[in-house]
NUVEX-761802 format. One record per atom (N, C-alpha, C): atom name; residue number from 1; chain; z, x, y; residue in one letter. Coordinates in nm, 3 decimals. Each point is the difference from the previous one (the first is absolute). Last residue first. Example, Ala and Ser with C-alpha at 12.3 -4.5 7.8 and 13.67 -1.06 7.14 Angstrom:
N/2/A/0.708/1.285/-0.225/S
CA/2/A/0.006/0.082/0.119/S
C/2/A/0.073/-0.077/0.109/S
N/1/A/-0.007/0.029/-0.572/A
CA/1/A/0.000/-0.089/0.119/A
C/1/A/0.000/0.090/0.120/A
END
This chain:
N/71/A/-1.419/1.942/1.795/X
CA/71/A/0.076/0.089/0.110/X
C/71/A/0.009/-0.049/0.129/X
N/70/A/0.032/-0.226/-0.483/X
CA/70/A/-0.088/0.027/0.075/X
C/70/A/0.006/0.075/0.116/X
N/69/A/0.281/-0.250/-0.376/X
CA/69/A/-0.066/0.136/-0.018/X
C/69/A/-0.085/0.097/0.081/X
N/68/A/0.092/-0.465/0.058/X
CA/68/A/0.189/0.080/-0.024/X
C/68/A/-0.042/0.104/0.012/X
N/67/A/-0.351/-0.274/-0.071/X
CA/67/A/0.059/-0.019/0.156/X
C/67/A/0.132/0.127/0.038/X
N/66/A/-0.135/-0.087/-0.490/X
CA/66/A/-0.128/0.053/0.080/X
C/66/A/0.050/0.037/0.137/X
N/65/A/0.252/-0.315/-0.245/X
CA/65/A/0.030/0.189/-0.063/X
C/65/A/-0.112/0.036/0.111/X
N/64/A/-0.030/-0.488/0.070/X
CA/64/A/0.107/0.101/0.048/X
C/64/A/0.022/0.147/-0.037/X
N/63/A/-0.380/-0.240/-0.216/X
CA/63/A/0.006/0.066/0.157/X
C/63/A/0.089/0.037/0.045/X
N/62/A/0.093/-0.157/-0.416/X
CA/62/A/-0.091/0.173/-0.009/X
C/62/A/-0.081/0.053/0.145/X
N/61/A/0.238/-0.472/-0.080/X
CA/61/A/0.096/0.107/-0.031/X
C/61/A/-0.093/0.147/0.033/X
N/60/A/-0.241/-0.362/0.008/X
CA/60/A/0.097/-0.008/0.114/X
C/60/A/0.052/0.122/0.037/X
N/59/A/-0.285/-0.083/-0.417/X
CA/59/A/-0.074/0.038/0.141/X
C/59/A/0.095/0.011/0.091/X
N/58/A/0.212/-0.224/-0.381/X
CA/58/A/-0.049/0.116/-0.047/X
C/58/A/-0.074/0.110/0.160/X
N/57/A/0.099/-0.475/-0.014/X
CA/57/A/0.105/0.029/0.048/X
C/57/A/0.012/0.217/-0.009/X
N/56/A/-0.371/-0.275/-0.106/X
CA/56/A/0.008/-0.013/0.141/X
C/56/A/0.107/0.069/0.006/X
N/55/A/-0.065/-0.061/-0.431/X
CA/55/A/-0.064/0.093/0.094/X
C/55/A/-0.032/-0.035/0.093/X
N/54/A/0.285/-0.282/-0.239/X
CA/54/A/0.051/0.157/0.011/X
C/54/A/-0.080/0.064/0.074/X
N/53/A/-0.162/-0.415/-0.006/X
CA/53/A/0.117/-0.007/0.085/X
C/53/A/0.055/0.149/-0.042/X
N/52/A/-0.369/-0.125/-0.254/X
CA/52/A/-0.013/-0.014/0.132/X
C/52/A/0.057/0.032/0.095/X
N/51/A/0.190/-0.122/-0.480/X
CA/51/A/-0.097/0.175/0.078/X
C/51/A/-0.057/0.004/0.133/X
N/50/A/0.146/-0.389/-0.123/X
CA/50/A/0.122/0.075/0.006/X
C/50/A/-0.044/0.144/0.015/X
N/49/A/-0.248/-0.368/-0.029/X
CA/49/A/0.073/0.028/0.134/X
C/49/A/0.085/0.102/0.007/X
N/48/A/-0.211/-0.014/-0.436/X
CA/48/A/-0.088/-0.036/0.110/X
C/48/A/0.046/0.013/0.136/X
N/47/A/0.259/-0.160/-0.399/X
CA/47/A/-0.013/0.157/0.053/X
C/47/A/-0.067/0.048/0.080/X
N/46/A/0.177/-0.502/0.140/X
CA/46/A/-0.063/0.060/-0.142/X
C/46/A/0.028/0.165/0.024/X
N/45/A/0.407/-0.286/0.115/X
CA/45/A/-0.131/-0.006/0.082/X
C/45/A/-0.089/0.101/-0.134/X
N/44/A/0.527/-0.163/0.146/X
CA/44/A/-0.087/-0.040/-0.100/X
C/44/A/-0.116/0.007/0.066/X
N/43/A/0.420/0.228/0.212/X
CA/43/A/-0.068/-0.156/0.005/X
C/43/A/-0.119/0.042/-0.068/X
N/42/A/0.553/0.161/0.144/X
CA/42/A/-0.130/0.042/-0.050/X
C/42/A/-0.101/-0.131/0.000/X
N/41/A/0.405/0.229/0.333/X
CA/41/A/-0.069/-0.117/-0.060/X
C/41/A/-0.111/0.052/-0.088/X
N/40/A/0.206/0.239/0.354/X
CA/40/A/0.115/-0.027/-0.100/X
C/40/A/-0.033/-0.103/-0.125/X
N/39/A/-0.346/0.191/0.270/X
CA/39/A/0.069/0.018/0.083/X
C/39/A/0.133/0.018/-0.135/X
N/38/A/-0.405/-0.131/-0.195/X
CA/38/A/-0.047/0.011/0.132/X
C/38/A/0.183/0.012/0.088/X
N/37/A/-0.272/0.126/-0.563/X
CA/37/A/0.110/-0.026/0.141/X
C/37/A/-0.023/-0.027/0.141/X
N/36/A/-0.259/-0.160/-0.500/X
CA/36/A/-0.009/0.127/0.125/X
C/36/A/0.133/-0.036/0.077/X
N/35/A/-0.204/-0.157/-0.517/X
CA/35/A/0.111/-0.026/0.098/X
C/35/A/-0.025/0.122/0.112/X
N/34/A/-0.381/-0.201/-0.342/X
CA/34/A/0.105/0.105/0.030/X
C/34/A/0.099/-0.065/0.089/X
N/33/A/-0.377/-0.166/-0.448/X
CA/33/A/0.064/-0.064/0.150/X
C/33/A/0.106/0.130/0.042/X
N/32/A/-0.484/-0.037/-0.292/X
CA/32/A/0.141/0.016/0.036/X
C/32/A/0.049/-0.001/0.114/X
N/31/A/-0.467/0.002/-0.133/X
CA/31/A/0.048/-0.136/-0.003/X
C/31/A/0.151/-0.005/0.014/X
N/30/A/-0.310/0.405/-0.025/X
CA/30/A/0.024/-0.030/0.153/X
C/30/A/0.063/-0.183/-0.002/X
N/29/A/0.202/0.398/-0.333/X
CA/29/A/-0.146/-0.024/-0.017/X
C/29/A/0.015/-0.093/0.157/X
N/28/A/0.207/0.464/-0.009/X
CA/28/A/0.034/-0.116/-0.048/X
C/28/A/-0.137/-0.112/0.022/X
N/27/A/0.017/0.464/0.137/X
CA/27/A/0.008/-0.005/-0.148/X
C/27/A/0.054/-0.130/-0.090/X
N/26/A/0.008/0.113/0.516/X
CA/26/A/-0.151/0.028/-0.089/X
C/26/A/0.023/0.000/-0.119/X
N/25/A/0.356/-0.029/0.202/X
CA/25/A/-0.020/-0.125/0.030/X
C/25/A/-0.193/0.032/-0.051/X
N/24/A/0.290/0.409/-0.020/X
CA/24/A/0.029/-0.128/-0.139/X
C/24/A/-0.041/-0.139/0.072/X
N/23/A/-0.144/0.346/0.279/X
CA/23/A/-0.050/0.049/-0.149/X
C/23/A/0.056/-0.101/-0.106/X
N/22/A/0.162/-0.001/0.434/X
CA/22/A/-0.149/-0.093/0.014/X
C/22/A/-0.059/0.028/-0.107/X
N/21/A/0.451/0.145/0.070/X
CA/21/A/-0.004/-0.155/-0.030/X
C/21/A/-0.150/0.002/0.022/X
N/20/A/0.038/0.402/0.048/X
CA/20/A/0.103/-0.049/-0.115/X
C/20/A/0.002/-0.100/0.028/X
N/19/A/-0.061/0.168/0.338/X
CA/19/A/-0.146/0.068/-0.076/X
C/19/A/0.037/-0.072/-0.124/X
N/18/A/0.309/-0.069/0.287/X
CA/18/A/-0.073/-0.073/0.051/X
C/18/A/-0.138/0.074/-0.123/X
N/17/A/0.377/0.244/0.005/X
CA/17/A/0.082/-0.104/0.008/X
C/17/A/-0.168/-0.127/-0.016/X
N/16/A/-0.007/0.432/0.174/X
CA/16/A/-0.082/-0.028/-0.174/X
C/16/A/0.050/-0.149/-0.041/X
N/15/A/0.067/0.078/0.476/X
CA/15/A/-0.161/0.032/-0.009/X
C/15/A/-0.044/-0.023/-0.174/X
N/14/A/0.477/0.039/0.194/X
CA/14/A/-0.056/-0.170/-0.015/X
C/14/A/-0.164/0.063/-0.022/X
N/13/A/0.221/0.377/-0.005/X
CA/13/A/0.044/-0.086/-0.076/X
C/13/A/-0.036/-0.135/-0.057/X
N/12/A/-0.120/0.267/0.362/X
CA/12/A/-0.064/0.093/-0.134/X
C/12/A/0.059/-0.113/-0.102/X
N/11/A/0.223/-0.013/0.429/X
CA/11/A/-0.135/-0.125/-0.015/X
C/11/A/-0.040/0.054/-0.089/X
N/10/A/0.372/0.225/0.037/X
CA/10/A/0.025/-0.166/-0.017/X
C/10/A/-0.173/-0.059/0.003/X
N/9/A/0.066/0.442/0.108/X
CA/9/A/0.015/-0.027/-0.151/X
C/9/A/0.035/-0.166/-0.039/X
N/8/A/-0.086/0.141/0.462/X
CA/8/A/-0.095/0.062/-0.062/X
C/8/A/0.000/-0.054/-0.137/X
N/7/A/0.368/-0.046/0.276/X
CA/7/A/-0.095/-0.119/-0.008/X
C/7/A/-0.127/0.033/-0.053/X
N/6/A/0.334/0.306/-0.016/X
CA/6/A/0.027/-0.101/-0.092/X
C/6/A/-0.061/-0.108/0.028/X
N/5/A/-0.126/0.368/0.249/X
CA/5/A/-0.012/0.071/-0.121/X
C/5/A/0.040/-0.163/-0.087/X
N/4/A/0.122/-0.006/0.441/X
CA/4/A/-0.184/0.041/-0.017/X
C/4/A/-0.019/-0.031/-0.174/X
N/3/A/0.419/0.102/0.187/X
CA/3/A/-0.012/-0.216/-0.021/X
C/3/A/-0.129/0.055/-0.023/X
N/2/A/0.122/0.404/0.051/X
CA/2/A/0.021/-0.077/-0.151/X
C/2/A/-0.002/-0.133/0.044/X
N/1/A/-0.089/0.227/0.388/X
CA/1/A/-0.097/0.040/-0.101/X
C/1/A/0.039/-0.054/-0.137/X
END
């Protein structure tokens, strides 16, 4: 039941973790250039993808909590 509980609080985490980069990649104008991580690597791509790419990653995360949560 606490691995429950700390994978619980671990994804709550990445969930704002992720709410938070799509609010400051919305607030950057759309001709800027971002850096996104992909593994150990970062790689130059617009904000555009880059929001794109949190909220997918955003939806993922909040099905696993969901799945976790689910009886």
């Amino acid at each position: 039941m606490a691995a429950s509980a700390d994978t619980s609080r671990d994804l709550v985490k990445q969930i704002r973790s992720h709410e938070v980069a799509i609010v400051e990649l919305n607030n950057l104008p759309s001709s800027r250039a971002v850096y996104q991580k992909n593994g150990n690597i970062f790689f130059r791509t617009s904000a555009q993808r880059a929001t794109t790419f949190e909220q997918r990653q955003l939806d993922a995360t909040k099905a696993k909590l969901e799945k976790l949560n689910s009886p």
